[in-house]
C-alpha positions as a Markdown table, in Angstrom:
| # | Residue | x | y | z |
|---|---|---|---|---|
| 1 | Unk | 0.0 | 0.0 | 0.0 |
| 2 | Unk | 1.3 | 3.3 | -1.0 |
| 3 | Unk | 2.0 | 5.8 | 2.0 |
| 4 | Unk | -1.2 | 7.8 | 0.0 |
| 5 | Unk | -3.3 | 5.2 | 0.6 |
| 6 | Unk | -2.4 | 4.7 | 4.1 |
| 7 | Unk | -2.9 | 8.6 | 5.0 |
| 8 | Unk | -6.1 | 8.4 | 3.1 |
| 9 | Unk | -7.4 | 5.1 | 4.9 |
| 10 | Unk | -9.9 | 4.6 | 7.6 |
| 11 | Unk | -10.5 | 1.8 | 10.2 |
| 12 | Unk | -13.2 | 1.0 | 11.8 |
| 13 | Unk | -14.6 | -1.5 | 14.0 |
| 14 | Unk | -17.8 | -3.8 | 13.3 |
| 15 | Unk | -17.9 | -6.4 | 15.3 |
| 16 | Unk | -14.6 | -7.6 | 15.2 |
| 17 | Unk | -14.0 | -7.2 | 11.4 |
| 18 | Unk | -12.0 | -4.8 | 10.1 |
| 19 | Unk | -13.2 | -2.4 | 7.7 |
| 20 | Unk | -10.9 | -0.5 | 5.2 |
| 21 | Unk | -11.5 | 2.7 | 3.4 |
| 22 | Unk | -12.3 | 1.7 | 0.1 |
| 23 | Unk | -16.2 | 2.2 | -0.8 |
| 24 | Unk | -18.4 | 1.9 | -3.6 |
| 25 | Unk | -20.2 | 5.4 | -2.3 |
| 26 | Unk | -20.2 | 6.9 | 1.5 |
| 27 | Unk | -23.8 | 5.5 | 2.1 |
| 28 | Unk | -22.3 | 1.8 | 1.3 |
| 29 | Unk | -19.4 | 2.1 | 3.8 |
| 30 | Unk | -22.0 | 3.7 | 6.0 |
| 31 | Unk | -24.2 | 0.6 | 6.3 |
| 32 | Unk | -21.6 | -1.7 | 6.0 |
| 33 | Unk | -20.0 | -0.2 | 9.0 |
| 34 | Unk | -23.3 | -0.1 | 11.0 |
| 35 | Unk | -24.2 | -3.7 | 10.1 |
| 36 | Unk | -25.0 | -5.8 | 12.8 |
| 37 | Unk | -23.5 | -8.9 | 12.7 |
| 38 | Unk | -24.1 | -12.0 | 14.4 |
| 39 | Unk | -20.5 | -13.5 | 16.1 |
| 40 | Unk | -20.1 | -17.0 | 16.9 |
| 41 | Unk | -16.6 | -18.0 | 18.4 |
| 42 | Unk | -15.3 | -20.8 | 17.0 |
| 43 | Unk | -12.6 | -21.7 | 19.1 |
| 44 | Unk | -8.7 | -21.1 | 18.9 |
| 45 | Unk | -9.9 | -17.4 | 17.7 |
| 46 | Unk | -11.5 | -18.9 | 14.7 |
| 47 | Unk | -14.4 | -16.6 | 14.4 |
| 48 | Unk | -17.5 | -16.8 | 12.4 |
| 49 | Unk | -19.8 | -13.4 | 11.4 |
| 50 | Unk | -23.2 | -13.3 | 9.6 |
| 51 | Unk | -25.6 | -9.9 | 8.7 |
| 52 | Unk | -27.9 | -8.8 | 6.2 |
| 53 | Unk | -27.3 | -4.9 | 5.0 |
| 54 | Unk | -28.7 | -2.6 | 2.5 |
| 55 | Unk | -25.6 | -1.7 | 0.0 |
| 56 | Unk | -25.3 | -1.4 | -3.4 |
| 57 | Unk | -28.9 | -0.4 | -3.3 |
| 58 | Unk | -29.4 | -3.7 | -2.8 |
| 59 | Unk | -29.8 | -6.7 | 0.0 |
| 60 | Unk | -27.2 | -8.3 | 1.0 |
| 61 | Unk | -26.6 | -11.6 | 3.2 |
| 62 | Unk | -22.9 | -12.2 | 3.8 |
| 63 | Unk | -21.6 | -14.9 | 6.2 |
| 64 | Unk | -17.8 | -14.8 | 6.6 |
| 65 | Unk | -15.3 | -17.3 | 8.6 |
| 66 | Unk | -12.2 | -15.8 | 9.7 |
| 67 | Unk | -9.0 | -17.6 | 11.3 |
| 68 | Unk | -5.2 | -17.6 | 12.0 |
| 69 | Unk | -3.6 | -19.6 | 9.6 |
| 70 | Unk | -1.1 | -20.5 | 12.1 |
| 71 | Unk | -3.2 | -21.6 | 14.8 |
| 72 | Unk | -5.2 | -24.3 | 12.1 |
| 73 | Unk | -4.2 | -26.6 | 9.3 |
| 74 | Unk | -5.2 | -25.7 | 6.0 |
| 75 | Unk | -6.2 | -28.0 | 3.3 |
| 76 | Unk | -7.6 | -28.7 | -0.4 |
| 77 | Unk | -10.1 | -31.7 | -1.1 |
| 78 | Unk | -10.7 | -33.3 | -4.2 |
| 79 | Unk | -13.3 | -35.9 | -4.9 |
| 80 | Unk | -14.1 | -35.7 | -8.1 |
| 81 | Unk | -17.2 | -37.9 | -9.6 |
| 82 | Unk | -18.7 | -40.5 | -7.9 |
| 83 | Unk | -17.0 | -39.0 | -4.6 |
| 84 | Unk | -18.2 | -35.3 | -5.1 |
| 85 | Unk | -20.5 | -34.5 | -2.5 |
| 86 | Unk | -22.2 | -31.4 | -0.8 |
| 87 | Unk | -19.6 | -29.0 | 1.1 |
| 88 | Unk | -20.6 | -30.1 | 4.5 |
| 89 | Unk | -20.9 | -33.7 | 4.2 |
| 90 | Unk | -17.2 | -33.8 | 2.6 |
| 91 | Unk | -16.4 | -31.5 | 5.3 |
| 92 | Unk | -17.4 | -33.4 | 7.9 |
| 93 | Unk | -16.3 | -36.9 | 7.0 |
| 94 | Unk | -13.0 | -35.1 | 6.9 |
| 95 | Unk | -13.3 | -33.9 | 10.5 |
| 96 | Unk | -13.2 | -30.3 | 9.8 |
| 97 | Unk | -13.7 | -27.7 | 11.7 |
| 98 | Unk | -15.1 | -25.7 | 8.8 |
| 99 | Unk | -14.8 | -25.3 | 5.4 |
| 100 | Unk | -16.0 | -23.4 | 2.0 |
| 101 | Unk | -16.4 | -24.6 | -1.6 |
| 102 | Unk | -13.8 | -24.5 | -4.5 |
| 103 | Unk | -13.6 | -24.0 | -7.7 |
| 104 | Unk | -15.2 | -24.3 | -10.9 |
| 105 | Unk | -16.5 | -27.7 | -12.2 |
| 106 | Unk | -18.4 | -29.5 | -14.4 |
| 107 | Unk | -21.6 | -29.9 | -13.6 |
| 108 | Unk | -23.0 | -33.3 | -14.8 |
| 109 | Unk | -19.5 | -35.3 | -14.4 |
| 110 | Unk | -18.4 | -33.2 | -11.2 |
| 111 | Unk | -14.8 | -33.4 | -12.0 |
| 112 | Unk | -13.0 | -30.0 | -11.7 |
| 113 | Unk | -12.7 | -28.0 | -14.9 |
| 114 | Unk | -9.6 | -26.3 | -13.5 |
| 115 | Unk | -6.0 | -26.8 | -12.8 |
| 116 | Unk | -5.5 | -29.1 | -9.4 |
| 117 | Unk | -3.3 | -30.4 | -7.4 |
| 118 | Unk | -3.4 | -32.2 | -3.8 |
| 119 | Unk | 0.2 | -32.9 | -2.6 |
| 120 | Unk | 1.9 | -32.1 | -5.2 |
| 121 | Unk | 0.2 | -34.6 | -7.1 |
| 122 | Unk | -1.4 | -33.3 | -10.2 |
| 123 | Unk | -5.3 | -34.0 | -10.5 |
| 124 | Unk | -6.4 | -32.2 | -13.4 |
| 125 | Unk | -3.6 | -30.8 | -15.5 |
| 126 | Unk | -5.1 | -27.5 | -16.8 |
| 127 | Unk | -8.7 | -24.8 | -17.4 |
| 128 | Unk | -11.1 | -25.6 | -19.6 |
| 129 | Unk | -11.0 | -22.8 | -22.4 |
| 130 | Unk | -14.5 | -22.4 | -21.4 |
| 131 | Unk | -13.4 | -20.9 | -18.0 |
| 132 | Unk | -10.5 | -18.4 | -19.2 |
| 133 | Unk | -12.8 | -15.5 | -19.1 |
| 134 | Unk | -12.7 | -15.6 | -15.2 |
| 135 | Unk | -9.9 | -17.7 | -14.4 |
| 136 | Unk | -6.6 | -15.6 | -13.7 |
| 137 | Unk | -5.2 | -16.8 | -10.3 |
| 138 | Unk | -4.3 | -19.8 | -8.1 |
| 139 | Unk | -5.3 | -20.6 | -4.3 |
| 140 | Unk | -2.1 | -22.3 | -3.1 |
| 141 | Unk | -1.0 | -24.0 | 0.2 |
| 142 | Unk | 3.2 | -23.8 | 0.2 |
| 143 | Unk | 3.5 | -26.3 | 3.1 |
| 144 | Unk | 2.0 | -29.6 | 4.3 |
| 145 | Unk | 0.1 | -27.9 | 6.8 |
| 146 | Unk | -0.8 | -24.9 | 5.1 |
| 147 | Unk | 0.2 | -22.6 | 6.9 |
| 148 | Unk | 1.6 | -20.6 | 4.2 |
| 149 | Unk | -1.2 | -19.8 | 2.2 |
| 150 | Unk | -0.9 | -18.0 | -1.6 |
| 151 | Unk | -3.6 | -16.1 | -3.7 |
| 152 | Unk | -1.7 | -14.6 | -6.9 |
| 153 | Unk | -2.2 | -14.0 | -10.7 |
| 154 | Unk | -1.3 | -17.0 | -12.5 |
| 155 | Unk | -2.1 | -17.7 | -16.1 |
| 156 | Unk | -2.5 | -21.2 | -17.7 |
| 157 | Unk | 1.4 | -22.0 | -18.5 |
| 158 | Unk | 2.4 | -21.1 | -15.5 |
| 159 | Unk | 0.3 | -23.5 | -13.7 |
| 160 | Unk | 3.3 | -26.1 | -13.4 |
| 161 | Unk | 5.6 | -23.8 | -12.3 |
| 162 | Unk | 3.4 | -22.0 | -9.7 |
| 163 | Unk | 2.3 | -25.5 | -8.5 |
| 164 | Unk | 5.7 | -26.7 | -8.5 |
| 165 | Unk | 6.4 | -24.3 | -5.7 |
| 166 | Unk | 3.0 | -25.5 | -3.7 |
| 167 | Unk | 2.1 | -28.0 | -1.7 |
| 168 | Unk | -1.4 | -27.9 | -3.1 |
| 169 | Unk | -3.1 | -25.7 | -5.4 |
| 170 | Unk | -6.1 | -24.8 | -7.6 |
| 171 | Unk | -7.2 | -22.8 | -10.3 |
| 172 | Unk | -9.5 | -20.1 | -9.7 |
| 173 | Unk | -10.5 | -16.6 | -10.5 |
| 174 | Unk | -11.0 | -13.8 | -11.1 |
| 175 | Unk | -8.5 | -12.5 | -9.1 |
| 176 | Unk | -10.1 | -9.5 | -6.5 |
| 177 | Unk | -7.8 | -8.0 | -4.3 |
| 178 | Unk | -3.7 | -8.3 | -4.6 |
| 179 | Unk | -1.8 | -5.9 | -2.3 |
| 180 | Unk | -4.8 | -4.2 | -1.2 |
| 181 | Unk | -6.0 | -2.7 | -4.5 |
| 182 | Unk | -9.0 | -4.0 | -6.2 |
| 183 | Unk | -7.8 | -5.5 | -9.2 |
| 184 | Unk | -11.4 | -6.1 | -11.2 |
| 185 | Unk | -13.2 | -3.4 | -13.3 |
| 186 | Unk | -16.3 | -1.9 | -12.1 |
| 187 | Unk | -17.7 | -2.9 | -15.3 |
| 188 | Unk | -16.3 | -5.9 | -17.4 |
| 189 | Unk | -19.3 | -6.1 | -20.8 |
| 190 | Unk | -16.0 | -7.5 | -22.8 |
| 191 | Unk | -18.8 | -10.1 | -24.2 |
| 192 | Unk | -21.9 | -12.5 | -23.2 |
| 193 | Unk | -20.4 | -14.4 | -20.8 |
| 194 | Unk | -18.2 | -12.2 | -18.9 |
| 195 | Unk | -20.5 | -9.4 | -19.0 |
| 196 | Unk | -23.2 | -11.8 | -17.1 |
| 197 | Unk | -20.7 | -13.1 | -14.4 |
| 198 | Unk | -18.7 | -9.9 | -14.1 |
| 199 | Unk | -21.7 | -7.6 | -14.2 |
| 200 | Unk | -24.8 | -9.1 | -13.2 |
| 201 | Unk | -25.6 | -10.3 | -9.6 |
| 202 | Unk | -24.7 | -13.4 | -8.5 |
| 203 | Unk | -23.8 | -15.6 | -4.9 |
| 204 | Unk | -20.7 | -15.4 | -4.8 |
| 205 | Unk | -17.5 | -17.6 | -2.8 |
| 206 | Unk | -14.3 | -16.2 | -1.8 |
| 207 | Unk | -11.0 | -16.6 | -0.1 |
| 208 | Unk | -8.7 | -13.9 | 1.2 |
| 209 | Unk | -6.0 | -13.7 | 3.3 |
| 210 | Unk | -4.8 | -10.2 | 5.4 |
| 211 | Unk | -1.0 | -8.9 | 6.8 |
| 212 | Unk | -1.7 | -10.3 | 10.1 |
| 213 | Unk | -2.1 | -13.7 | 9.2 |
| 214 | Unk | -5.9 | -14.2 | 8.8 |
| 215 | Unk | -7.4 | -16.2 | 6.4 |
| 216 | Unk | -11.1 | -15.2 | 5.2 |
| 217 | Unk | -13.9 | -17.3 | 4.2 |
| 218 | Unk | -16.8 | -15.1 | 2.6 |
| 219 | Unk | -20.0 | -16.3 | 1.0 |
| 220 | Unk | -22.3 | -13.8 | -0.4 |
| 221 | Unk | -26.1 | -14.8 | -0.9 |
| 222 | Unk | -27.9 | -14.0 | -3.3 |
| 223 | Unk | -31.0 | -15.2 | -5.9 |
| 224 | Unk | -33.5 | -14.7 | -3.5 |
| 225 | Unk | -35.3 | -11.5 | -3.9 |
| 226 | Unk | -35.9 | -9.6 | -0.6 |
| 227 | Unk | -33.2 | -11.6 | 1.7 |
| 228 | Unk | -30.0 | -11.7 | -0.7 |
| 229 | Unk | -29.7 | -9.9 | -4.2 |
| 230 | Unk | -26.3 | -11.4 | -5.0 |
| 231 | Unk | -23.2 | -8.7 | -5.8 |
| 232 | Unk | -21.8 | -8.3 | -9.4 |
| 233 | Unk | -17.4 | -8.9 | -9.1 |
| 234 | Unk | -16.3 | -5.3 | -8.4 |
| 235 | Unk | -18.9 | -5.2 | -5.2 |
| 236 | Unk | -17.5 | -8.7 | -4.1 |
| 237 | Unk | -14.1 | -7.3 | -4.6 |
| 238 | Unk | -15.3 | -4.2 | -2.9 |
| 239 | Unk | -16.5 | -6.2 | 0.3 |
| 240 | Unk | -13.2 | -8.2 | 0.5 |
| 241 | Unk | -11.4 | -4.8 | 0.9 |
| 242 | Unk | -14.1 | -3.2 | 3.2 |
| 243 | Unk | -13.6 | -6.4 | 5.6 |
| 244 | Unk | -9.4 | -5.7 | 5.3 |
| 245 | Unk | -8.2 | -8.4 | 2.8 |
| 246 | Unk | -4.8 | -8.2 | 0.9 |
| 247 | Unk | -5.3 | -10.7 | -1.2 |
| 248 | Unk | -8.4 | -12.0 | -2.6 |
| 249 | Unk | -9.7 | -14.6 | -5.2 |
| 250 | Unk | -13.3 | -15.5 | -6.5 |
| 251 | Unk | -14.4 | -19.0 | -6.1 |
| 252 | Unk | -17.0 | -21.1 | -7.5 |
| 253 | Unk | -20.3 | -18.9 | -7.2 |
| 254 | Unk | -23.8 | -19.9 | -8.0 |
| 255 | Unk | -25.3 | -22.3 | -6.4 |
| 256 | Unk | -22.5 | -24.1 | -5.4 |
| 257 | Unk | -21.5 | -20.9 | -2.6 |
| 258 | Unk | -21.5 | -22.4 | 0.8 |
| 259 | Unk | -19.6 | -21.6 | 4.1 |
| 260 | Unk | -19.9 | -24.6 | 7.0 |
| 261 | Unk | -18.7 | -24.9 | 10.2 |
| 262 | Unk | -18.7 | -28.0 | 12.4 |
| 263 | Unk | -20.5 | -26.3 | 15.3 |
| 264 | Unk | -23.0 | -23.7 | 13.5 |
| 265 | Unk | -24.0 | -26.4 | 10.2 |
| 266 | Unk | -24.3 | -24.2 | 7.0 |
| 267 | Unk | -23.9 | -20.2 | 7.7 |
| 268 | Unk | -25.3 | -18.8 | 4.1 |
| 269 | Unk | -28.1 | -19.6 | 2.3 |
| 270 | Unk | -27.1 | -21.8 | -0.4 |
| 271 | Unk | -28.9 | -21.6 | -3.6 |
| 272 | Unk | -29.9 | -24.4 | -5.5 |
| 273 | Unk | -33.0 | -25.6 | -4.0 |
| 274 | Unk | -34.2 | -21.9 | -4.7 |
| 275 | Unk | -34.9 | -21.5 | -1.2 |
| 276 | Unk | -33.5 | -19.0 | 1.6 |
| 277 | Unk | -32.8 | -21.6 | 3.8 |
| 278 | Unk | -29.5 | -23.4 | 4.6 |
| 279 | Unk | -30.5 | -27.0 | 2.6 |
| 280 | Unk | -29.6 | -26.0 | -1.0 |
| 281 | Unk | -25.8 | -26.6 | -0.8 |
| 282 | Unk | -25.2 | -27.9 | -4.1 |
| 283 | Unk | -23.0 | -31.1 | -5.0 |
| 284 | Unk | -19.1 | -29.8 | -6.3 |
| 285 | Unk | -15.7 | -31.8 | -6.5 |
| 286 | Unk | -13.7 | -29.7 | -4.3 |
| 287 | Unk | -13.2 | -27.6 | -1.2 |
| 288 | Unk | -10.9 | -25.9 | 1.1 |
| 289 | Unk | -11.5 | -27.2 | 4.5 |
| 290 | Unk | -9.8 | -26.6 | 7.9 |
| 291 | Unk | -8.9 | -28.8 | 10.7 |
């Protein structure tokens, strides 16, 4: 961060989150600031936070899980096909403590449709040239543990030598947030596609991580008119910076958006059933979970 940007930055409070300066409009960092948000502890200063605001001139349901990296293990899941289940159930077979979808997928054979790799063991060897129009970064865990966790820019031949570096890694994207700076247009309209999942409201999935050693879980709702409008990619970037991330990616969205814990069950309001309830988690291939 420039010393500009710190001069011209503000912190405040909510809750225990940490709210940067960077706003789509005063009124939005207003009610962001004044949301009220519902804390549950989740031991080892793993902490869990859930509100419904009015931004954007919009709804808004966001349920965020925030932890020290150092104080958990951190680690990618892939079971592709037959083994691809909802978040929580392939969460909690694992014995997490919590966890939050991955990435992007196919929907009918439920194998990833994005660069993977578990242990430096290569799953799925590169992104679909379906997917390029969003796909610009990797999540990566540099040690066994993951402790050491990586969000960065990474473009499709550099997958081997990114991952050759990580302990585990996956595809994903767009990129949101690298060194504090919001690194998605306000407006994308390049063409059909990207002008629909850049522009248009959606749920959305993230994973950020802070200076201090914090790793962020964020689900966005959205799809259900009244409780959760969804957030186009520069007001989910926006959010990541207004709750103090660094770094950001985008995750899988959609339907598949869901953030579980072991002791609160499913935060958001997944999706798919169409319902504002927490039973529509749909089934994906991969997650990030944390033990």
């Amino acid at each position: 961060m420039t010393a500009m940007k710190k001069i011209l930055a503000i912190t405040v409070i909510a809750a225990g989150l940490h709210i940067g300066a960077h706003a789509q409009g005063p009124a939005d960092s207003a009610a962001f600031a004044d949301a009220k948000w519902t804390v549950t502890m989740l031991g080892k200063g793993a902490e869990a936070h859930c509100a419904q605001m009015e931004i954007f001139d919009s709804k808004q349901s966001i349920c965020v899980i925030k932890y020290p990296a150092a104080k958990y293990e951190t680690r990618l899941l892939y079971s592709p096909g037959e083994d691809a289940d909802i978040t929580s159930r392939l969460a909690g077979d694992a014995g997490a403590e919590f966890a939050i979808n991955a990435s992007y997928f196919n929907v009918r054979t439920h194998y990833s449709t994005v660069f993977c790799s578990v242990g430096k063991k290569i799953l799925y060897p590169g992104t679909n040239p379906p997917e390029a129009y969003r796909v610009n970064g990797i999540f990566g865990l540099k040690d066994k543990k993951g402790r050491k966790i990586v969000i960065e820019a990474c473009d499709t031949s550099a997958y081997r030598d990114a991952s050759g570096k990580l302990h585990s890694a996956i595809a994903a994207g767009p990129v949101l947030v690298i060194d504090g700076d919001i690194v998605v247009p306000e407006k994308a309209e390049m063409n059909l596609s990207s002008a629909q999942f850049y522009d248009k409201r959606h749920p959305r999935a993230v994973v950020g991580t802070d200076n201090d050693g914090w790793v962020y879980f964020v689900v966005i709702d959205g799809r259900s008119a009244g409780n959760a409008d969804g957030t186009t990619i520069y007001e989910t970037a926006w959010i990541c910076r207004m709750l103090g991330m660094e770094d950001a990616i985008n995750m899988d969205g959609g339907g598949s958006s869901s953030l579980w814990s072991e002791r609160e069950g499913v935060l958001n309001h997944p999706s798919d059933n169409k319902k504002f309830d927490h039973e529509g988690e749909r089934i994906v291939p991969s997650i990030i979970a944390v033990f």
